[in-house]
N, C-alpha and C positions, 0 to 999 in steps of 0.2 A: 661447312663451306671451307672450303682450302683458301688460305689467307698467308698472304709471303707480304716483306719488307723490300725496298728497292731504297737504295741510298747513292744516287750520283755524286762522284767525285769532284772535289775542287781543291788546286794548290796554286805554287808559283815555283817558281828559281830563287833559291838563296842566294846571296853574294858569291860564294864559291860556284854555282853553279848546280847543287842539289837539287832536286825537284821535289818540296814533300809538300802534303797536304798542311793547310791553314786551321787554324780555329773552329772555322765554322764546321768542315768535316768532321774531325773531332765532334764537335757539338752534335751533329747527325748522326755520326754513332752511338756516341752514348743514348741519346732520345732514342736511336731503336733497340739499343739494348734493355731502358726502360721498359717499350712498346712489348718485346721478347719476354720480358718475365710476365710481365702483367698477360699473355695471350701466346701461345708456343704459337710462332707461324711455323709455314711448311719448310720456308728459305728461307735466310736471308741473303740476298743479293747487294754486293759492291761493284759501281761501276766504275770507269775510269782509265786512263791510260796515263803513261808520263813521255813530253816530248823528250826527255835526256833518251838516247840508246843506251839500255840497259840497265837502266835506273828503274828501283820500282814503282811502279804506276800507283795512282791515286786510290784502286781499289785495293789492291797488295797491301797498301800503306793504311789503309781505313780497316780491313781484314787484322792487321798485326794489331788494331790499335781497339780489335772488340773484347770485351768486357762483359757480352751479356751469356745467356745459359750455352752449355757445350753442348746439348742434348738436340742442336737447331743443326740442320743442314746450313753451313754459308757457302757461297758462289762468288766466287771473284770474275768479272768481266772485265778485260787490262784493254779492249782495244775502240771504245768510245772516247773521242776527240770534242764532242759535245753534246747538248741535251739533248739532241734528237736522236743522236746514234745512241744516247744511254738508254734510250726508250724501245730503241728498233732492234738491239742487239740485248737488253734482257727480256724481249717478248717471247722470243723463243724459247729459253731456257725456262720461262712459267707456266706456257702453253705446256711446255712437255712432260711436266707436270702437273698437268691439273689444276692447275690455279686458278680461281676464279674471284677474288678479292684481291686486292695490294693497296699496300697504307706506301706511301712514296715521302721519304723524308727527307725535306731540304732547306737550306734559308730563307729566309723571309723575303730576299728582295729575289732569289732565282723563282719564287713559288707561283709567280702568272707563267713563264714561260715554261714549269714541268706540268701545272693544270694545261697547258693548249699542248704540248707534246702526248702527255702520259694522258689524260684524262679525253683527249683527242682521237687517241690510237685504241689505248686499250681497249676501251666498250666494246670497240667491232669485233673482237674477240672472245670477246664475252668474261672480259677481266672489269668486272668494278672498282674505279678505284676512288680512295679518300687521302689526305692529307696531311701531315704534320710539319709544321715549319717550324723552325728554328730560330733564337731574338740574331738579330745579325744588325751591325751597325752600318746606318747607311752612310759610308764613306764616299766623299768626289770619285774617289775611283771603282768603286763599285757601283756605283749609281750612272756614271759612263761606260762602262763595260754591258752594264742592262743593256741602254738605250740602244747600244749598237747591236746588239744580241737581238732588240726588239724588231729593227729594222730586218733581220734576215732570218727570223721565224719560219715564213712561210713556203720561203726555198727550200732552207732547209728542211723540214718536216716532208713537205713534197721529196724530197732525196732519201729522205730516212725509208719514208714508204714505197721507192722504187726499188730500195735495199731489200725490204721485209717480201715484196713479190716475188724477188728474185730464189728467197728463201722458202719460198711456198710452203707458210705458215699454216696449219691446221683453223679453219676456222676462218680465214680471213676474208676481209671485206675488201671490195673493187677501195678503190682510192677518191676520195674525190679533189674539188679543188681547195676548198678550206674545214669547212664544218668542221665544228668545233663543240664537245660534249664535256665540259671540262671538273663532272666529278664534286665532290663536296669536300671541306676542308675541317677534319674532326679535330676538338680537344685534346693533347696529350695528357695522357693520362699520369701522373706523378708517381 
């Protein structure tokens, strides 16, 4: 079975104004570059954008920052603004290759809303997928950034999937209004 990695981007703005990725991406990488030795995927995929112009994006920035086997195809995807577009705009690139498995590694407190994004969309595709999250500390402002992320899940996803028809995906399913198939969440393996 064809089996890729998908790693959604997260940063901030430094005081200067930089845009790099945090901690926890870092943390995502390395856990796929674990995931990469222990099982060669087809891909690995970085998602992400950076809002500075011309500043490298989240995936650029998770891309320079891998460590795992050279012998792996990686993909940088620079232009997802959020979890749903990191789902809607790496579908395509796994479709087109044959993908039919992906492990999706993320934080611990992002991992309900990439399970109802990723584990939502992919099936209809005929992508299985499973999970790896990452310890992430639940900080007030990461635990407020959730809740607001929670509140607009379902628009968004609905937009993501008006995106992915417009790209008339191989394989794909009508849309509906929520359903939701969100996958199982495996062991990293050490």
């Amino acid at each position: 079975m064809s089996w890729a990695i998908v790693v959604p981007g997260s940063g901030r703005a430094d005081r200067d104004g930089t845009y790099r990725i945090g901690p926890r991406a870092v943390a995502c990488v390395r856990a796929a570059a674990r995931l990469a030795e222990a099982r060669r995927p087809r891909a690995v995929v970085f998602t992400g954008w950076s809002p500075v112009p011309g500043g490298p994006s989240e995936a650029d920035q998770m891309r320079a920052a891998w460590d795992g086997p050279d012998d792996v195809e990686l993909l940088v995807e620079t232009t997802a603004t959020i979890t749903a577009e990191n789902m809607s705009r790496t579908l395509p690139l796994l479709v087109e290759r044959g993908v039919r498995e992906v492990t999706v590694v993320c934080g611990g407190l992002h991992l309900p809303r990439v399970r109802f994004y990723f584990g939502g969309v992919y099936p209809r595709h005929g992508i299985r997928c499973t999970y790896v999250r990452t310890r992430q500390a639940p900080t007030p402002p990461a635990l407020a950034r959730e809740l607001v992320a929670v509140a607009l899940m379902r628009g968004q996803r609905r937009q993501a999937l008006a995106e992915l028809a417009g790209l008339h995906v191989p394989g794909q399913v009508q849309t509906d209004a929520v359903g939701d198939a969100p996958g199982r969440q495996v062991a990293e393996r050490a």
